[in-house]
C-alpha positions as CSV (number, residue, x, y, z in Angstrom):
1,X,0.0,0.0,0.0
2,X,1.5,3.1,-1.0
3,X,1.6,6.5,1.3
4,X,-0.9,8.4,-0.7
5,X,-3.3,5.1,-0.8
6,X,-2.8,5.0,3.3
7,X,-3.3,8.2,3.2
8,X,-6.3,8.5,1.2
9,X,-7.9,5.4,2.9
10,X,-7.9,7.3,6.0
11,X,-10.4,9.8,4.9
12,X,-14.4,9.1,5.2
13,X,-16.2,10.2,3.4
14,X,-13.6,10.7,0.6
15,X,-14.9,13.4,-1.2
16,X,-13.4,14.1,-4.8
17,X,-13.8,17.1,-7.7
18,X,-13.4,16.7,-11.6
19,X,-12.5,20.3,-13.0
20,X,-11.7,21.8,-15.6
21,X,-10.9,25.3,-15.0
22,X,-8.9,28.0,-12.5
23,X,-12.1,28.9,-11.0
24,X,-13.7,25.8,-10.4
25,X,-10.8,24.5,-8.5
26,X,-10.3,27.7,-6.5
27,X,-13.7,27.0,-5.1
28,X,-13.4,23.5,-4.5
29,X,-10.4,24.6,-2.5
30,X,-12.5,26.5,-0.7
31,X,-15.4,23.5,-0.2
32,X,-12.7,21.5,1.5
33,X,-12.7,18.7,-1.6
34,X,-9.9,15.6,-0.9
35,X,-8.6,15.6,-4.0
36,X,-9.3,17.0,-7.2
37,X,-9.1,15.6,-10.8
38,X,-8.0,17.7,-13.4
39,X,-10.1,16.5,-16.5
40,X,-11.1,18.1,-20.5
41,X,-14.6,17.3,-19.8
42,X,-14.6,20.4,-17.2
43,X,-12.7,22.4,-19.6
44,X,-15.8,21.7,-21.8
45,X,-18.3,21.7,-19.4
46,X,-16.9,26.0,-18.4
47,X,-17.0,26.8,-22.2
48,X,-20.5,25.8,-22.0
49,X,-20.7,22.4,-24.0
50,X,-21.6,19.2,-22.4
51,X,-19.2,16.4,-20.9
52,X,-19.5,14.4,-24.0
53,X,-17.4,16.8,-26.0
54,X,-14.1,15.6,-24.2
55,X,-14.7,12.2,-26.1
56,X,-14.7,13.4,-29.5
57,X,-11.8,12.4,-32.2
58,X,-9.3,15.4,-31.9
59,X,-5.6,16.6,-31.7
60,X,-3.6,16.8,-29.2
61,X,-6.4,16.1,-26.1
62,X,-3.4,15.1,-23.8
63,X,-2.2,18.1,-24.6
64,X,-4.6,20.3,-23.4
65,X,-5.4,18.3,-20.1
66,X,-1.7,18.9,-19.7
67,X,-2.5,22.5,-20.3
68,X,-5.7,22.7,-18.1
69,X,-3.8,20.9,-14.8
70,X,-0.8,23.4,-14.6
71,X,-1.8,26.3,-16.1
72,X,-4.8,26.7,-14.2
73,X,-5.7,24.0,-11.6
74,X,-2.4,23.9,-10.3
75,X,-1.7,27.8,-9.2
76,X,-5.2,27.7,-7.4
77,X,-4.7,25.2,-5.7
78,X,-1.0,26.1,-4.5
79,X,-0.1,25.5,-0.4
80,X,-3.4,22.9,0.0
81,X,-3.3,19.5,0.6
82,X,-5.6,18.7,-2.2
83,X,-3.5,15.6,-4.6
84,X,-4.8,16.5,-8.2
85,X,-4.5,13.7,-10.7
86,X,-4.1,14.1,-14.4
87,X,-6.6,12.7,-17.1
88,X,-4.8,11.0,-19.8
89,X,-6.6,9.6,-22.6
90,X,-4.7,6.1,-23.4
91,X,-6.1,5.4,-27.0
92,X,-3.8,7.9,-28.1
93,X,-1.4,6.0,-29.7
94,X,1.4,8.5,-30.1
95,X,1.4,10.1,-27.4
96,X,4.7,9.7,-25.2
97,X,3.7,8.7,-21.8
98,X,6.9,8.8,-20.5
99,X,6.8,12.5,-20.7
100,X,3.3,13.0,-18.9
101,X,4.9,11.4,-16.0
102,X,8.3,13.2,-16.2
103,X,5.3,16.8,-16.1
104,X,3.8,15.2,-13.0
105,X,6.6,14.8,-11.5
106,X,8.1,18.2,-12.0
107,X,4.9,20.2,-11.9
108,X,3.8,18.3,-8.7
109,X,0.4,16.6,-9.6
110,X,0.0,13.4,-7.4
111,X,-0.4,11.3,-10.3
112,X,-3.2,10.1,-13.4
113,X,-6.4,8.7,-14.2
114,X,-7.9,7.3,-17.5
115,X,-9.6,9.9,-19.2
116,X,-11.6,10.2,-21.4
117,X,-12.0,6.2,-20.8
118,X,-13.2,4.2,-23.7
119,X,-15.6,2.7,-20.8
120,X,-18.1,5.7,-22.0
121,X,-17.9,3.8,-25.5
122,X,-19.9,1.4,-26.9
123,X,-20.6,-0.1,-30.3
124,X,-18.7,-0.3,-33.6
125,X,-16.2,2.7,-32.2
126,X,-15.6,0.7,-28.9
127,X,-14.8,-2.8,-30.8
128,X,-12.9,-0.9,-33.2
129,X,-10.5,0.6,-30.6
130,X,-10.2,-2.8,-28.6
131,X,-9.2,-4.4,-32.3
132,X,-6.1,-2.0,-32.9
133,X,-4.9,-2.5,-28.9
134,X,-6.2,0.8,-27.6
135,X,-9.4,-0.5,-25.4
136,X,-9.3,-0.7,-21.7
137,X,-6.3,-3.3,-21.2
138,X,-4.1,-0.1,-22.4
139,X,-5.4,2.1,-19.8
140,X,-4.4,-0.9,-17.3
141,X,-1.3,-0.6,-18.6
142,X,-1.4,3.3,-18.4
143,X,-2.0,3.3,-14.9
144,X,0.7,0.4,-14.0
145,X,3.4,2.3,-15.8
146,X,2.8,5.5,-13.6
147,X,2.3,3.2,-10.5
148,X,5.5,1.8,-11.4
149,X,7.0,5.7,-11.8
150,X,5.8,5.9,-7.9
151,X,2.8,8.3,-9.1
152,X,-0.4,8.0,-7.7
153,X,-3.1,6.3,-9.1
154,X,-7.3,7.2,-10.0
155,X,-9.0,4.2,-11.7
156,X,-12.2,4.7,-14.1
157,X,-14.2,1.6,-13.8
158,X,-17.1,1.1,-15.5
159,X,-18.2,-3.0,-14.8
160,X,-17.0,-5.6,-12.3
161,X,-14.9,-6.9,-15.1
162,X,-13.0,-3.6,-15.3
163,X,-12.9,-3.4,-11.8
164,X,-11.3,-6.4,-11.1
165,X,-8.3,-5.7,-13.4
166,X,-8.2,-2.3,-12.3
167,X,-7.6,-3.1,-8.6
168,X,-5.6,-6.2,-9.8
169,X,-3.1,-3.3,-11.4
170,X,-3.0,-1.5,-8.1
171,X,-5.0,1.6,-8.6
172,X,-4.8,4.0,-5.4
173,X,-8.7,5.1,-5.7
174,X,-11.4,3.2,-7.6
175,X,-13.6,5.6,-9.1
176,X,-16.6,3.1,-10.0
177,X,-18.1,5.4,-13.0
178,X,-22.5,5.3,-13.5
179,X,-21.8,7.2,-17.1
180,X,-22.1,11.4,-17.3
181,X,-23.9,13.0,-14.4
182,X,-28.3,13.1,-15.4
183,X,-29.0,16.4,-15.0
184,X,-32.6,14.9,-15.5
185,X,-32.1,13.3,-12.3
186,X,-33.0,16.9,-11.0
187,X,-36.3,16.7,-12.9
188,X,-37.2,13.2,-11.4
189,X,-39.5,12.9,-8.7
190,X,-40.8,10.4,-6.3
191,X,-40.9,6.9,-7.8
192,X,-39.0,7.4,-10.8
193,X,-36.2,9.3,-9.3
194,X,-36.1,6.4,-6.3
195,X,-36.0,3.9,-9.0
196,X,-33.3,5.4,-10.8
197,X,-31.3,5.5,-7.3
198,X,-32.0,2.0,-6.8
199,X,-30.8,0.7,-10.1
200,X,-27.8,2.3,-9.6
201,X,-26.7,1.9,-6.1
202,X,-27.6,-2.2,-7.3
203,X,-25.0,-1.6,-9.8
204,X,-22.3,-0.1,-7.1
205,X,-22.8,-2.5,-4.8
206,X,-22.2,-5.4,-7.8
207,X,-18.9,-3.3,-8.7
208,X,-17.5,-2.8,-5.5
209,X,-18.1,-6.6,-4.4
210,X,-16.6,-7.7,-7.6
211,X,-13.6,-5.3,-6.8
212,X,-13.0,-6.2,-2.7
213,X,-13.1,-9.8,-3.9
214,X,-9.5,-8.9,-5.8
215,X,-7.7,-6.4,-3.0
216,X,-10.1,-6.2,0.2
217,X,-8.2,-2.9,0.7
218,X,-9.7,-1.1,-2.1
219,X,-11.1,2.9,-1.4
220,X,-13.9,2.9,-3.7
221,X,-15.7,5.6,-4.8
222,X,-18.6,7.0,-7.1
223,X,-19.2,9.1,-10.3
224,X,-22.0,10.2,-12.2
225,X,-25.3,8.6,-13.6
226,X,-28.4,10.1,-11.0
227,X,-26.6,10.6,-7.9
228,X,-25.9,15.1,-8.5
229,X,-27.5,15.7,-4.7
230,X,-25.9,15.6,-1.2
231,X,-29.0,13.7,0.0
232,X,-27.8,10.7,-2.6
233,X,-24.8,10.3,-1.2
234,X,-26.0,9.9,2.2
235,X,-28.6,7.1,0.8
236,X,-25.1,5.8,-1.2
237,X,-23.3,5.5,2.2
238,X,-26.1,3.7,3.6
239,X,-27.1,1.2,0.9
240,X,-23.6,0.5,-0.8
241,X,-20.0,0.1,0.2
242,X,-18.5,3.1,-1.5
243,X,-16.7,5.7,0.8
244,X,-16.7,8.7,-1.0
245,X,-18.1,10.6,-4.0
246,X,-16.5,12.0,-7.1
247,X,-18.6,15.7,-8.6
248,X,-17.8,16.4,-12.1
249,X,-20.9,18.2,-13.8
250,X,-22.7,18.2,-10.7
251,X,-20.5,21.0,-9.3
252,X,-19.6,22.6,-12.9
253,X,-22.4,22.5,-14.8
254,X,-25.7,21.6,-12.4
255,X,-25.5,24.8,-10.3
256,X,-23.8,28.4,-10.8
257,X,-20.6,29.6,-9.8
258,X,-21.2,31.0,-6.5
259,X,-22.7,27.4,-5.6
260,X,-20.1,25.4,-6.1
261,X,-18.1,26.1,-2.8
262,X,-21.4,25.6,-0.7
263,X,-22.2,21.7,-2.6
264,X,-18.7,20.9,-2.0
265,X,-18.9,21.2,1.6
266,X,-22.6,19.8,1.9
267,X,-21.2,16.8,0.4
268,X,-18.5,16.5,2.5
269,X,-21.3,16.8,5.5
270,X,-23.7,14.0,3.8
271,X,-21.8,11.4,5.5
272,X,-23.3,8.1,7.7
273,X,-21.8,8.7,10.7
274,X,-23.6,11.3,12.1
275,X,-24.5,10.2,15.7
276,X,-28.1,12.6,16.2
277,X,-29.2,11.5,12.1
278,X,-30.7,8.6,11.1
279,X,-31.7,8.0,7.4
280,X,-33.8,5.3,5.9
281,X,-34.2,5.7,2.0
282,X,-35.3,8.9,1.1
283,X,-36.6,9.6,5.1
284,X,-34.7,11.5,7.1
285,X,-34.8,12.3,10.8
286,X,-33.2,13.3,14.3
287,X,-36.7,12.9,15.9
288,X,-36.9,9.6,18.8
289,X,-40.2,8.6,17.6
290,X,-39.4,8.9,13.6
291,X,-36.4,6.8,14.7
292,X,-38.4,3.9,16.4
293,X,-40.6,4.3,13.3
294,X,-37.2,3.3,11.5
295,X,-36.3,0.2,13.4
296,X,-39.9,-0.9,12.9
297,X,-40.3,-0.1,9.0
298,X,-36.5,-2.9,9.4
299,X,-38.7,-5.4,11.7
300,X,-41.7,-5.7,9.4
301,X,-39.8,-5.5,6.5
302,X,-38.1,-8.7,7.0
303,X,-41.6,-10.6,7.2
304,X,-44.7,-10.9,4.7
305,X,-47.0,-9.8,6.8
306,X,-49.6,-6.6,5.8
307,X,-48.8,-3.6,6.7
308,X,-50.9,-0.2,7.5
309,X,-49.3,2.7,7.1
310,X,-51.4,5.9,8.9
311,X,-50.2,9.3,9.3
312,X,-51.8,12.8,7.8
313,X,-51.1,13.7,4.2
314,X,-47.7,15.0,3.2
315,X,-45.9,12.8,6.2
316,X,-44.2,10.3,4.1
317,X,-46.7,7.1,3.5
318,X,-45.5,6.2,0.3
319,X,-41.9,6.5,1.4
320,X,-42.1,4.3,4.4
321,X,-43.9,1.9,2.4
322,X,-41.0,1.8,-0.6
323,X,-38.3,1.0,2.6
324,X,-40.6,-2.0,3.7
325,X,-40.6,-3.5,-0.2
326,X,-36.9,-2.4,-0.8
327,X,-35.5,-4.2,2.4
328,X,-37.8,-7.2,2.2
329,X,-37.7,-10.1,0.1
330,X,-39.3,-9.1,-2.6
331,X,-37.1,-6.0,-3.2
332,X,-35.8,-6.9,-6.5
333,X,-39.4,-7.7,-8.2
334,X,-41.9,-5.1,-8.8
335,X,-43.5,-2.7,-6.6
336,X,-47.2,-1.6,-8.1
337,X,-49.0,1.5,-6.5
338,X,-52.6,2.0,-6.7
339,X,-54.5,5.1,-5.2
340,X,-57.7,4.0,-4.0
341,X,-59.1,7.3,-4.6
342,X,-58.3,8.0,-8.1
343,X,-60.8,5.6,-9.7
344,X,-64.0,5.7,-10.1
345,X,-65.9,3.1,-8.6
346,X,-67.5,1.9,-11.5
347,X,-63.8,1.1,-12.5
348,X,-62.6,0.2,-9.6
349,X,-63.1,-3.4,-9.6
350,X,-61.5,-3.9,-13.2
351,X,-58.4,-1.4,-12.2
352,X,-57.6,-3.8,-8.9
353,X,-58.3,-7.6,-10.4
354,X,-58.3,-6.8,-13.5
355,X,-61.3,-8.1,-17.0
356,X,-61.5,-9.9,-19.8
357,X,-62.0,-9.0,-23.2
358,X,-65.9,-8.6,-23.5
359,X,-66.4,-8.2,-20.0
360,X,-68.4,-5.3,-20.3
361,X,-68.8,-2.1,-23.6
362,X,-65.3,-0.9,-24.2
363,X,-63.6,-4.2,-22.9
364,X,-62.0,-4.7,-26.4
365,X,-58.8,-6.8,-24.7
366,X,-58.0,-8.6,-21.5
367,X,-57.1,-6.3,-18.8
368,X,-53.9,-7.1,-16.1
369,X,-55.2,-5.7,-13.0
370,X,-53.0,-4.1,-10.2
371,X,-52.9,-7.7,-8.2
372,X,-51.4,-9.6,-11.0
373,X,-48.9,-6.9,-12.1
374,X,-47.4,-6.9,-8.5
375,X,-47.1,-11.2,-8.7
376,X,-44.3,-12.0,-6.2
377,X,-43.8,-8.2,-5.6
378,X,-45.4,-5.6,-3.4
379,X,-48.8,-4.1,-3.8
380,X,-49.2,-0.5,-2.6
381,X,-52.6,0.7,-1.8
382,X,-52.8,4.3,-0.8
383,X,-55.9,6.1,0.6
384,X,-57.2,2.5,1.3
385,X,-59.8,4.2,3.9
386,X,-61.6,5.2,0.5
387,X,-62.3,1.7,-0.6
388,X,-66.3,1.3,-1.4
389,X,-67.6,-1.3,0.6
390,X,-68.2,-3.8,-2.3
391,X,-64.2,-3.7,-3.0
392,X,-63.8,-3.6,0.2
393,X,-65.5,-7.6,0.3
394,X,-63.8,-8.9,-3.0
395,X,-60.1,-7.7,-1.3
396,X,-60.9,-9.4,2.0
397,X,-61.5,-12.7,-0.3
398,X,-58.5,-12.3,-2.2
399,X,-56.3,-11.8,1.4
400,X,-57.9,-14.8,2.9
401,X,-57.8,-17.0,-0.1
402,X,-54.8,-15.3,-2.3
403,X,-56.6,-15.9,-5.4
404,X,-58.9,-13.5,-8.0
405,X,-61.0,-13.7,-10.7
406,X,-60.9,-10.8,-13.5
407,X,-64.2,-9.2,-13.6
408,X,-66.2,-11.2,-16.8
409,X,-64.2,-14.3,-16.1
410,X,-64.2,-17.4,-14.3
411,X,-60.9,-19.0,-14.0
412,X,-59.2,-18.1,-10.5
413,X,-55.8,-16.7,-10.7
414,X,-53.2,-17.3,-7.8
415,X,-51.8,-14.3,-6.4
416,X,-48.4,-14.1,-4.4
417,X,-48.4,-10.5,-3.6
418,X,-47.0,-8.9,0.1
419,X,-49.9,-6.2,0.2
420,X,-49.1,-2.4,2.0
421,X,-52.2,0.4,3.0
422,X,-52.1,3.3,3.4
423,X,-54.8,6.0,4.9
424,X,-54.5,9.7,6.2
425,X,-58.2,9.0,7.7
426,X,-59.0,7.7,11.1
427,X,-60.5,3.8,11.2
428,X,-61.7,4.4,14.9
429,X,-64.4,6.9,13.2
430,X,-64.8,4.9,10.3
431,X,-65.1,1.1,11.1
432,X,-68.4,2.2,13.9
433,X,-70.1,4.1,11.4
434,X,-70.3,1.2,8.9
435,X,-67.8,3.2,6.6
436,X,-64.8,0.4,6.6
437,X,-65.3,-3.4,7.8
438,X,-63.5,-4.3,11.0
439,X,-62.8,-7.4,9.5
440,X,-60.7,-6.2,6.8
441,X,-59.0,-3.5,8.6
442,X,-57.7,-6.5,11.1
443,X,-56.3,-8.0,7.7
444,X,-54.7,-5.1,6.7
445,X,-53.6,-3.9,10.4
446,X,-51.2,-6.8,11.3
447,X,-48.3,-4.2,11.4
448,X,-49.6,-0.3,11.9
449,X,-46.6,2.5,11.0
450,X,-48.1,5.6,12.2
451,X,-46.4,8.6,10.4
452,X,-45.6,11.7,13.0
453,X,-47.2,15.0,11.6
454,X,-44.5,17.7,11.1
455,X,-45.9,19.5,13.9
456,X,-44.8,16.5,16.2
457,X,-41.0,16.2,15.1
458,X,-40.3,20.4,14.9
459,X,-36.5,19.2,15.7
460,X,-36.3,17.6,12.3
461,X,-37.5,21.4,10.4
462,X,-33.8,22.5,10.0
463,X,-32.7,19.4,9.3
464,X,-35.5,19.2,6.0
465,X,-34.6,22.6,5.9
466,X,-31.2,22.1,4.7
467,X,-32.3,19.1,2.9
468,X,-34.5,21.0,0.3
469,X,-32.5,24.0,0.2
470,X,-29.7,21.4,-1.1
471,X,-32.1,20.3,-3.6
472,X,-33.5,23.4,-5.2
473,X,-30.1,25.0,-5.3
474,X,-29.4,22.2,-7.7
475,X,-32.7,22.7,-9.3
476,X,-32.4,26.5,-9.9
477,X,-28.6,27.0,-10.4
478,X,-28.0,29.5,-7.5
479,X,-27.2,29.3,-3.6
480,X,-29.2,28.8,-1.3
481,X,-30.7,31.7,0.5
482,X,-29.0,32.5,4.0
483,X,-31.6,31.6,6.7
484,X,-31.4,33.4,10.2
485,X,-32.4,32.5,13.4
486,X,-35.3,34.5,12.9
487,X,-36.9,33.3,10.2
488,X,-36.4,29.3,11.1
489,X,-38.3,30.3,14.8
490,X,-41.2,30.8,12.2
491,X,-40.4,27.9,10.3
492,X,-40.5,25.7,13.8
493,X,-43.4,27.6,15.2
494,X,-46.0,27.2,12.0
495,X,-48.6,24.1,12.6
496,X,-47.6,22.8,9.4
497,X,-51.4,21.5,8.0
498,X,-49.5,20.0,5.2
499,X,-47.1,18.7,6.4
500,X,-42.9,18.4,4.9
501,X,-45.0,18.5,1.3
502,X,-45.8,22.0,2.5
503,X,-42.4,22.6,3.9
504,X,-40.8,21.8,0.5
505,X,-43.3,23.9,-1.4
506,X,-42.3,26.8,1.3
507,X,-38.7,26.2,0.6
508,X,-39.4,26.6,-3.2
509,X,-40.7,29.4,-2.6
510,X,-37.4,30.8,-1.5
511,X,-35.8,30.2,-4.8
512,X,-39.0,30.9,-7.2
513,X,-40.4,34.1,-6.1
514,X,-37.6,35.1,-3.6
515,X,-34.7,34.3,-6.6
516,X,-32.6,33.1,-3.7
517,X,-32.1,36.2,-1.7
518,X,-31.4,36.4,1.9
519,X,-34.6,35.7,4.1
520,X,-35.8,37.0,7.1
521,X,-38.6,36.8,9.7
522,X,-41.0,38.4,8.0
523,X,-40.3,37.3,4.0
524,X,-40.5,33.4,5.9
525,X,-44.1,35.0,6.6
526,X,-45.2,36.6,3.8
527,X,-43.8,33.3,1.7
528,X,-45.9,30.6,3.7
529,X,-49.1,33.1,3.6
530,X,-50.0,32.4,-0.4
531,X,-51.2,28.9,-0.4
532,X,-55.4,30.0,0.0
533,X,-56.4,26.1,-0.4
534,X,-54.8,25.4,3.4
535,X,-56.2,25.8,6.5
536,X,-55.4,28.9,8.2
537,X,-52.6,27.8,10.4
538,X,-51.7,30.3,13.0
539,X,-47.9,31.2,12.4
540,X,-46.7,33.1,15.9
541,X,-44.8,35.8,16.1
542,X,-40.8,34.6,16.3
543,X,-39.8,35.8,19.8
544,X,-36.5,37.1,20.8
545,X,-33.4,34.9,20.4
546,X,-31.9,35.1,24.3
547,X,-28.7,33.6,24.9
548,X,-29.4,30.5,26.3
549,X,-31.2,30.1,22.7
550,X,-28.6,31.1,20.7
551,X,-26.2,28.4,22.5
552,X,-28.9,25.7,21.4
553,X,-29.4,27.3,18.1
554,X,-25.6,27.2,17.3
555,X,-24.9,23.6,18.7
556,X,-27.6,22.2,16.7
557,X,-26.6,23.7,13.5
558,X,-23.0,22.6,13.9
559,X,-23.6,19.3,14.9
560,X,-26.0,19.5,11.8
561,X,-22.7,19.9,9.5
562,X,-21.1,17.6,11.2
563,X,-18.7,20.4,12.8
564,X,-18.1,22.5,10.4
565,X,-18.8,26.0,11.7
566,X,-18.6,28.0,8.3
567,X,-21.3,25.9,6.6
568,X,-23.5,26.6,10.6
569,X,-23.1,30.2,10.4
570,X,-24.4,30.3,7.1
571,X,-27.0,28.0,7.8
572,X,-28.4,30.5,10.6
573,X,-27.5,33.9,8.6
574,X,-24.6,35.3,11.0
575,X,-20.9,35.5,10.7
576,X,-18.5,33.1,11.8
577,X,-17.5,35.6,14.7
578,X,-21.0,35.9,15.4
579,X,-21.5,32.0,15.6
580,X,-18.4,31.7,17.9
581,X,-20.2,34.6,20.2
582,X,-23.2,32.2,20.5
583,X,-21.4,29.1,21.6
584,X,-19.8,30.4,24.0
């Protein structure tokens, strides 16, 4: 193991930056980044055109990422203890490497990586560069020759195949690659965005096994595809064995300029090991009960018994109800959701079991129903509560007998489906007044998951409240807003009718018709008074921050960012002095 492996290996979570330009990496610098890769694509990216144009046919690429690394990386990031590796694109076949490595040497850059990497190839190009020798076996051989010259190594890797000879070469960092950061990722929402996650943290996990199975040893970290958020990485941490996080376009490209300093360092802070945080999928929370809620959502997910998730809308249902399929043992077959609600009744029957051609006018084909495309997966049923009575029979029969019949047929169809409810309405009103029957809601009740309203977990606001300013910064290309004491007193104080889906449409707010701009007590105000379809919801007047409030204002945010008092002070809208005055 070499010093700057040791060295690296130390660091959790290891957090890396691909740039391409002077200012870029004067603001990573300033994020607090681990190391930094000095790579065309960011030259690109700064000019304007996308990642992709570092991988066309050109001359003299090396040349320029020469250029790019000492000409402009280098001077800004002079006096830190940031190593800054070299791309080098290896299906060059004249190029002298000899002489890269001589520059590293002298200029001072820790050492190389493979890019561009023919690993973001594929097709007749790809088997044509593999054919004349200049596939991924040269890049091997690129990085062993400048292991061999005592430089430093950065491996792309884009399978378990490639990971295995990579790490089998001695790389000093293996950067498992998902493709080009998606900005559409930032356009995803609930189940498609979780699904992309999913898929790809299923793909890091295969990598990284594939990898440890070569050189236990091996610092792995992650690039691209949909993880461009700090909440992703902490998700990452959780669910996979990577330990750090590589930002190329997600820092260049996704937000503006003054934003890349602040991402760095909420990256660095998404890490697993914060004592006061727990995180379960996409849920987040500090809160004791929200916790026990955690360790329960575990529990039942590990068994096939139905499970009834209550809890006011905008608390989280549908998420809690994705952990329990995700960590059970049905997580890798399909999860179907079906709003109660949404369908008519007259429709209801034939959107749930599903009809046969003929059935009734307009059935001109055979119908899957909602049952049958979950087989062996999880069903979701949201607003269950809504259920008319008749359904409410015919899914009793199918939970006792695990069979259905399409409506117009006859033939009984065997089911093996793990069922989850859901319902913002309460059963002890309905069941006595005839509305829902006792014996179904036993059925469905064998595990109940009551969801806390926001009102009920008012630690966890700054805690969301960070989360979602993350987000939209990404979103809207500029920094997030500072947010005073002040103004978060409201934020705690409001009864929150809606719930976190009314926090986060507050916190868009921010960015939308504030553009971003500092808040304060009375813009927090005027921004949650527009919404006329909510319940009035008393917001009370923030009272005066004393001293012993300040204290517990300023712990909380720095333990929040995991120590780090520069990203605390701006999180409360005071100086660092000023945040060093509060703590006493």
């Amino acid at each position: 193991m070499t010093a700057l492996h040791r060295r690296l290996a130390s660091v959790e979570p290891l957090i890396g930056c691909a740039v391409g330009s002077g200012a870029v990496a004067a603001a990573v610098r300033e994020g607090g980044a681990d190391f930094v890769l000095a790579l065309s694509a960011g030259h690109f990216r700064t000019h304007g055109a996308p990642s992709m144009a570092a991988l066309l046919p050109y001359a003299q690429a090396n040349q320029l990422s020469e250029e790019i690394a000492v000409r402009h990386v280098l001077p800004r990031l002079a006096g830190a203890s940031m190593p800054t590796f070299l791309g080098l694109c290896a299906q060059d076949p004249a190029w002298d490497f000899d002489a890269s490595f001589d520059l590293c040497e002298q200029a001072g850059l820790a050492g190389i990586t493979n890019f561009p990497s023919v690993g973001f190839f594929d097709g007749v190009f790809a088997e044509a560069l593999e054919e004349a020798g200049l596939g991924y076996e040269r890049e091997i051989e690129l990085l062993a020759r400048a292991r061999k010259r005592g430089l430093g190594t950065v491996g792309f890797a884009f399978s378990a195949v490639q990971a295995r000879a990579m790490v089998g070469a001695g790389c000093d960092i293996l950067l498992v690659n998902l493709g080009f950061a998606e900005s559409r990722s930032l356009r995803l929402e609930g189940r498609q965005r979780q699904a992309a996650l999913d898929a790809a943290f299923a793909r890091v996990n295969e990598i990284i096994e594939a990898a440890r199975r070569v050189d236990s040893a091996v610092v792995p970290v992650v690039m691209g595809g949909p993880l461009v958020l700090p909440r992703d990485l902490a998700e990452l941490y959780e669910r996979t064995g990577a330990r750090g996080y590589v930002a190329g376009s997600a820092i260049e490209r996704f937000p503006a300029g003054p934003v890349v300093a602040q991402t760095v360092q909420d990256f660095k802070a998404a890490h697993r090991s914060r004592p006061t945080i727990e995180r379960l999928g996409a849920m987040v929370s500090s809160n004791a009960a929200m916790r026990r809620l955690f360790e329960l959502v575990r529990r039942a997910a590990d068994s096939e018994a139905t499970v009834l998730v209550t809890g006011e809308s905008g608390t989280g249902k549908e998420l809690a109800a994705r952990e329990l399929h995700r960590l059970g043992r049905r997580g890798d077959r399909p999860m179907v959701t079906w709003n109660c609600a949404a369908t008519p009744e007259s429709l209801a029957m034939s959107e749930l079991f599903g009809h046969e051609r003929g059935a009734f006018t307009g059935a001109t084909r055979t119908h899957i129903g909602k049952f049958e495309a979950a087989r062996g997966g999880t069903l979701f049923m949201d607003e269950v509560a809504d259920l008319p009575l008749p359904l409410q029979a015919a899914l009793l029969r199918v939970l006792q007998q695990k069979e259905i019949v399409r409506v117009g047929g006859e033939q009984t169809i065997s089911v093996d489906v793990r069922l989850v409810a859901a319902a913002n309405r309460e059963f002890a009103t309905l069941v006595p007044d005839g509305k829902f029957r006792l014996d179904l809601y036993y059925r469905l009740s064998t595990v109940v998951l009551r969801m806390p309203p926001l009102r009920e977990r008012r630690e966890d606001i700054p805690l969301l409240v960070d989360e979602l300013m993350q987000e939209f910064s990404q979103t809207y290309g500029m920094p997030a807003p500072a947010m005073p004491a002040t103004a978060m007193a409201v934020l705690g104080q409001h009864g929150w009718p809606g719930n976190i889906r009314e926090l986060r449409n507050v916190v868009e707010r921010c960015f939308i018709v504030g553009r971003g701009e500092a808040l304060s007590r009375r813009s927090i105000e005027d921004l949650m008074k527009v919404d006329p379809l909510l319940p009035a919801a008393p917001v009370q007047r923030a009272r005066r921050v004393t001293g012993g409030d300040r204290r517990t204002l300023a712990r909380d945010a720095v333990a929040r960012h995991d120590g780090n008092k520069a990203a605390a002070a701006r999180a409360l809208g005071v100086t660092r002095k000023t945040l060093y005055e509060w703590l006493g």
